[in-house]
MARTOR-425634 format. One record per residue (C-alpha): x, y, z. Coordinates in steps of 0.25 Angstrom, whole numbers, padded with zeros to 4 digits, always signed. Example, Ala and Ser with C-alpha at 12.3 -4.5 7.8 and 13.67 -1.06 7.14 Angstrom:
# MARTOR-425634
+0049-0018+0031;+0055-0004+0029;
This chain:
# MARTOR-425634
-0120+0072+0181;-0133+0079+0182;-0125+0091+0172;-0121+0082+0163;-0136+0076+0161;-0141+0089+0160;-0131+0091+0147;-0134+0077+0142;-0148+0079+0141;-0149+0095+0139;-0141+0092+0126;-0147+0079+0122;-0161+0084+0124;-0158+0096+0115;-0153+0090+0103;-0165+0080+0103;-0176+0089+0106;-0178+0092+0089;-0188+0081+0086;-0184+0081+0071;-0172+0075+0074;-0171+0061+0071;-0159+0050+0071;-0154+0040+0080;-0150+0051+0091;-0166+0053+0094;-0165+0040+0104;-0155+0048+0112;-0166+0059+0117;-0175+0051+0126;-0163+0044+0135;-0158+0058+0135;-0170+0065+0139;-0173+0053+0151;-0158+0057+0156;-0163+0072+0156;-0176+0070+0162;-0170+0062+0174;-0161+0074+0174;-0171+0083+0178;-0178+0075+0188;-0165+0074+0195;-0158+0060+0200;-0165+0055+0212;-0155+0046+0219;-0139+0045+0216;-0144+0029+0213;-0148+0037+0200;-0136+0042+0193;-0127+0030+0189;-0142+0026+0181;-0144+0039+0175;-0127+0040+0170;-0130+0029+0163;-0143+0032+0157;-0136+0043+0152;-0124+0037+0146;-0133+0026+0139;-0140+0038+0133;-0127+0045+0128;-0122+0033+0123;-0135+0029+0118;-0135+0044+0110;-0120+0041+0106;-0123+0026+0101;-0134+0031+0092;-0126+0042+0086;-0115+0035+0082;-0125+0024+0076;-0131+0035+0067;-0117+0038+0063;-0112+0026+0059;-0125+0025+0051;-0124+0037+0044;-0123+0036+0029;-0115+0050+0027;-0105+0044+0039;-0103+0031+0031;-0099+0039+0020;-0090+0049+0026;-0082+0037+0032;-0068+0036+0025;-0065+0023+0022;-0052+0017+0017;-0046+0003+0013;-0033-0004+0015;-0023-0005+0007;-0020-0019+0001;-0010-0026+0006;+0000-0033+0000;+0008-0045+0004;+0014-0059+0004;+0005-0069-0005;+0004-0083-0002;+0000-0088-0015;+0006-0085-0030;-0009-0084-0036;-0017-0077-0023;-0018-0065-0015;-0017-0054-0025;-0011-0042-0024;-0019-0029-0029;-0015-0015-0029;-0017-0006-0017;-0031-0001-0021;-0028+0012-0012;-0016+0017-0022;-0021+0016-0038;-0006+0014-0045;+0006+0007-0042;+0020+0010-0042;+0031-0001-0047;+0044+0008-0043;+0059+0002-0049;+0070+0006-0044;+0082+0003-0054;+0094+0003-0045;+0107-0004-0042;+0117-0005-0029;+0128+0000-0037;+0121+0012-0040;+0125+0022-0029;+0113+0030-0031;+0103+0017-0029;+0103+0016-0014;+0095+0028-0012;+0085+0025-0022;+0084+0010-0015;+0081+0018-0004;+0071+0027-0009;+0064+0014-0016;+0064+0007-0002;+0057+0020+0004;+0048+0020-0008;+0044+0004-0004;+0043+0006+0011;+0032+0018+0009;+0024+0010-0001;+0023-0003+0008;+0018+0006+0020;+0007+0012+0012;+0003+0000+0003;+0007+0007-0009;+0008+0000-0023;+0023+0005-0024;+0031-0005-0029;+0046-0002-0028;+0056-0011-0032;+0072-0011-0034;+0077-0017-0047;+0094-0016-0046;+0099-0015-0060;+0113-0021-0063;+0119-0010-0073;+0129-0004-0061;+0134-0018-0057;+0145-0012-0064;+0151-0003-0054;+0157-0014-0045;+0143-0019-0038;+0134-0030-0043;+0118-0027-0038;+0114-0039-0030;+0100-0035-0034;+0103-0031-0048;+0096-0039-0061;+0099-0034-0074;+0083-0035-0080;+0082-0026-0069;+0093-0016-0077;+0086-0020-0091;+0072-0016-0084;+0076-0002-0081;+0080+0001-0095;+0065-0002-0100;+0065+0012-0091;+0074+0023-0096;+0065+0028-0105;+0060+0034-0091;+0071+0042-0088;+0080+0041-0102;+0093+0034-0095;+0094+0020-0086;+0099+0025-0071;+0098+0020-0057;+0090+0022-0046;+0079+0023-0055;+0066+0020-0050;+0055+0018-0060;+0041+0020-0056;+0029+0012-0065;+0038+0009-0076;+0035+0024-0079;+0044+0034-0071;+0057+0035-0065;+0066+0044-0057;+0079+0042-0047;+0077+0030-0036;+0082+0039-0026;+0072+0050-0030;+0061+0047-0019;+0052+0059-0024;+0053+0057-0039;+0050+0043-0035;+0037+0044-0025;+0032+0054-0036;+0034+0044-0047;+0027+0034-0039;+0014+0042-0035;+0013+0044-0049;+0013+0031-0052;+0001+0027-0040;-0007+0036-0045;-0010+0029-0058;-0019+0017-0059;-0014+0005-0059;-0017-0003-0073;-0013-0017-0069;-0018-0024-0058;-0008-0035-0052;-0010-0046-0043;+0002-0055-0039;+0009-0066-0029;+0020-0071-0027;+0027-0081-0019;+0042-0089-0018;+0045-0102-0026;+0053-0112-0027;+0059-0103-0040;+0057-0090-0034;+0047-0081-0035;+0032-0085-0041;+0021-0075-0043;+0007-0075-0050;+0000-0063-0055;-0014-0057-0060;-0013-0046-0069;-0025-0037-0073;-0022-0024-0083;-0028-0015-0089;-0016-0014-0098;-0012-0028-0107;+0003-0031-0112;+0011-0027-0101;+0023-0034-0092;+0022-0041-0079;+0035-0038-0071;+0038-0047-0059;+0049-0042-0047;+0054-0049-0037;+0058-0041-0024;+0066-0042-0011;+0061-0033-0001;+0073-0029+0004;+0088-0032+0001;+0103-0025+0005;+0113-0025-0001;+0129-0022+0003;+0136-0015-0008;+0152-0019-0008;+0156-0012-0021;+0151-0001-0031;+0144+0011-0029;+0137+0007-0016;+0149+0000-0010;+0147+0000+0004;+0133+0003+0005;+0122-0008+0010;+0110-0005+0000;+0096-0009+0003;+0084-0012-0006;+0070-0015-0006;+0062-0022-0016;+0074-0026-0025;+0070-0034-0037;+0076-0047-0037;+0067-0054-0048;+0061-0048-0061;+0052-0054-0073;+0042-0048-0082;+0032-0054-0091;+0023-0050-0102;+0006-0049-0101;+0000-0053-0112;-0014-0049-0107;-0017-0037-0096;-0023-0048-0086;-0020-0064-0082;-0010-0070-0070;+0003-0077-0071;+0013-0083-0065;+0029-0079-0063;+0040-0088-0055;+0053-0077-0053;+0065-0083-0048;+0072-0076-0037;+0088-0072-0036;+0099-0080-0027;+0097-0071-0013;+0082-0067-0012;+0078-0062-0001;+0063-0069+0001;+0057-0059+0015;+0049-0049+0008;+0051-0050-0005;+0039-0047-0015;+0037-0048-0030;+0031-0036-0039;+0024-0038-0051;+0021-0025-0060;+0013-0025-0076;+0020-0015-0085;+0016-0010-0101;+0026-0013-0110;+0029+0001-0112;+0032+0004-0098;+0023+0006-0086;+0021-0002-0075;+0005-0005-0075;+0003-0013-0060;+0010-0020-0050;+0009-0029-0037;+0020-0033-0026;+0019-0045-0018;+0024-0052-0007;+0031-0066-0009;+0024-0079-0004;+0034-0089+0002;+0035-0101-0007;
């Protein structure tokens, strides 16, 4: 004990005896120097020591409280703190005119991915698949990735009639072959503006990052919830661009599918975010609110499904969008 004092105050002593030096630490030296001077007079009973440990813890702790006080105060320590925010998050609304839905303010773009694909494509399922990977990573990091599934009814032909399939879905792909020069499937178009295979996951994740790291021009705040005719949703629209089109899709979450004939016969196909409704509607003006009632097809699967809303230019481009959650009616 009598070592350890001798430590305490030979150290403290020495880094206080400067009397230029100034700051909160200075108050430390006298409860210090007492400890040291009792030190050297030795302990006269063994009634003496538990009062002289605790005179010297209080003086440590006295030296520690004050440090860290000056710390916490420090103006260069505030501003070397890192600080960061949540992401927003997004979910159910309650009501059809409440509770907006911003953009993720951590990530600057967004991304409106559509896949264009059919279960009596043979080469579709691994694209689905990709596209459910796609959707799985951008919920766990909050991204603004939209993906979606629009199942086009041009192979229904080939012995198997899509379930999922919509022929505006079909007409909506060919405003894209400018993109590529022909009309194929899985072809997954990002923004209105790029495209490659479904099924190439790295052509894909390149397009998209691409596509975040451009600002978003349209700022979209939406909500939706069930009705008695479907789906009803209200939006606010704010754009620094005028004359575009507002595009409204309903999405199940999750649907599968058993294929019995066709290219696929005998597989059991699973999708995400399959588009079961689709409208558009012109904006006269770049900002104003509206309101849209969608009805919903025989069979739809209520748990989990959402809507997205997406602006796009007349001449292709896909400006803003917002995905919410479905209120119950």
């Amino acid at each position: 004990m009598r070592d350890a004092l001798a430590l305490i105050g030979g150290q403290r002593q020495r880094l206080f005896q400067n009397p230029r030096k100034r700051g909160p630490d200075a108050g430390c030296t006298s409860a210090v120097t007492k400890i040291r001077a009792r030190r050297t007079t030795g302990i006269s009973s063994p009634n003496q020591l538990p009062s002289l440990r605790l005179a010297a813890g209080l003086a440590l702790l006295a030296c520690l409280g004050l440090s860290c006080s000056r710390a916490r105060n420090s103006p260069v320590s505030q501003a070397t703190i890192p600080r960061s925010e949540p992401p927003a998050a997004a979910g159910a609304l309650a009501q059809p005119t409440a509770m907006p839905n911003p953009l993720n303010p951590q990530y600057p773009g967004i991304a409106v991915v559509e896949l264009f694909t059919s279960e009596g494509c043979s080469s579709c399922p691994s694209a689905d698949a990709t596209l459910a990977r796609v959707a799985e990573r951008a919920e766990r990091a909050g991204r603004n990735i939209f993906p979606v599934e629009l199942h086009v009814d041009y192979w229904d032909y080939l012995g198997w009639r899509d379930p999922f399939d919509d022929a505006r879905y079909s007409e909506r792909q060919a405003t894209y072959r400018a993109l590529s020069g022909s009309t194929y499937t899985p072809q997954a178009v990002v923004n209105g503006v790029s495209d490659c295979v479904g099924s190439n996951e790295a052509r894909l994740s390149s397009l998209i990052e691409a596509e975040l790291a451009k600002p978003a021009t349209t700022q979209l705040q939406l909500s939706a919830r069930f009705s008695a005719a479907g789906v009803q949703a209200h939006y606010q629209i704010d754009a620094s661009e005028p004359a575009q089109t507002l595009a409204l899709i309903v999405v199940e979450a999750r649907r599968e599918s058993a294929v019995l004939r066709g290219e696929n016969a005998g597989e059991r196909l699973a999708h995400r975010n399959v588009a079961r409704a689709f409208a558009t509607r012109p904006l006269a003006s770049g900002h104003g609110a509206g309101d849209w009632e969608l009805a919903l097809p025989a069979g739809f699967v209520r748990d989990g499904a959402r809507v997205l809303a997406f602006a796009e230019r007349a001449h292709g481009g896909i400006t803003g969008a917002s995905l919410v959650g479905i209120a119950p009616d």
